[in-house]
N, C-alpha and C positions, 0 to 999 in steps of 0.2 A: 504494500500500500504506500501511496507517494506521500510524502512529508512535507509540510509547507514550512518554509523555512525564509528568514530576515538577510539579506546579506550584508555582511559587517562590513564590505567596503562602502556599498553606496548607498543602503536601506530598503533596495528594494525587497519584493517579495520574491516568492518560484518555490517551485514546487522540486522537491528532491527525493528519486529512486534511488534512494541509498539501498533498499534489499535486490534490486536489481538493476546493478550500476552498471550494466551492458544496456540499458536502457536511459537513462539520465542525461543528460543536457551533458555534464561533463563529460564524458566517456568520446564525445565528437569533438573535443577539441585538444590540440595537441599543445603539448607544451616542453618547454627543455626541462633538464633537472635543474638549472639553478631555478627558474621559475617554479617549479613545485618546489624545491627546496625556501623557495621567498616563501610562497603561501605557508608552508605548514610553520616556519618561523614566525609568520607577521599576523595570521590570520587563526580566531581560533574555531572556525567551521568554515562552510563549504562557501565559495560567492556564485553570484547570479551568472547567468551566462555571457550578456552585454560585458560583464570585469574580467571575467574569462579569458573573452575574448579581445577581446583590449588589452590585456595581457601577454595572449599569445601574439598577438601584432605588433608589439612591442611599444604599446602606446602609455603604459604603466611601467616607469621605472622604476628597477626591481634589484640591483645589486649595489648593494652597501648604500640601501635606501633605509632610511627609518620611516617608520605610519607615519609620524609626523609630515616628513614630506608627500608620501603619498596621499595623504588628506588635502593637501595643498593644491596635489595635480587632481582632484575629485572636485575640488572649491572651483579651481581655473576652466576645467570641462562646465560647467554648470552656467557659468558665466556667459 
């Protein structure tokens, strides 16, 4: 059953197949290891797909980045 879940990057909502993660939004999106090495560091649950993927495009700087700054480039996109 899918979980509906907040994403701690930008607030959205989404719905997450964590019992069947060949199924979930995340499973289509690729990403390097330092990139999931960033998340499981900076992030303490899953994000939304739109930060995902923003991520994986490299649009979310992501090495020897603090939240702090990353909030920053969440503030500047919104803008």
């Amino acid at each position: 059953m899918p979980m509906q879940k907040v994403c701690p990057r930008c607030g959205a909502t989404f719905e997450c197949m964590h019992n069947d993660i060949l199924q979930c939004h995340c499973a289509s999106v690729r990403l390097s290891p330092e990139q999931h090495a960033y998340l499981k560091e900076t992030y303490p649950d899953c994000l939304c797909h739109a930060c995902l993927t923003q991520l994986a495009a490299g649009n979310i700087p992501y090495i020897n980045k603090s939240r702090e700054n990353d909030k920053e480039s969440i503030d500047s996109e919104q803008r």
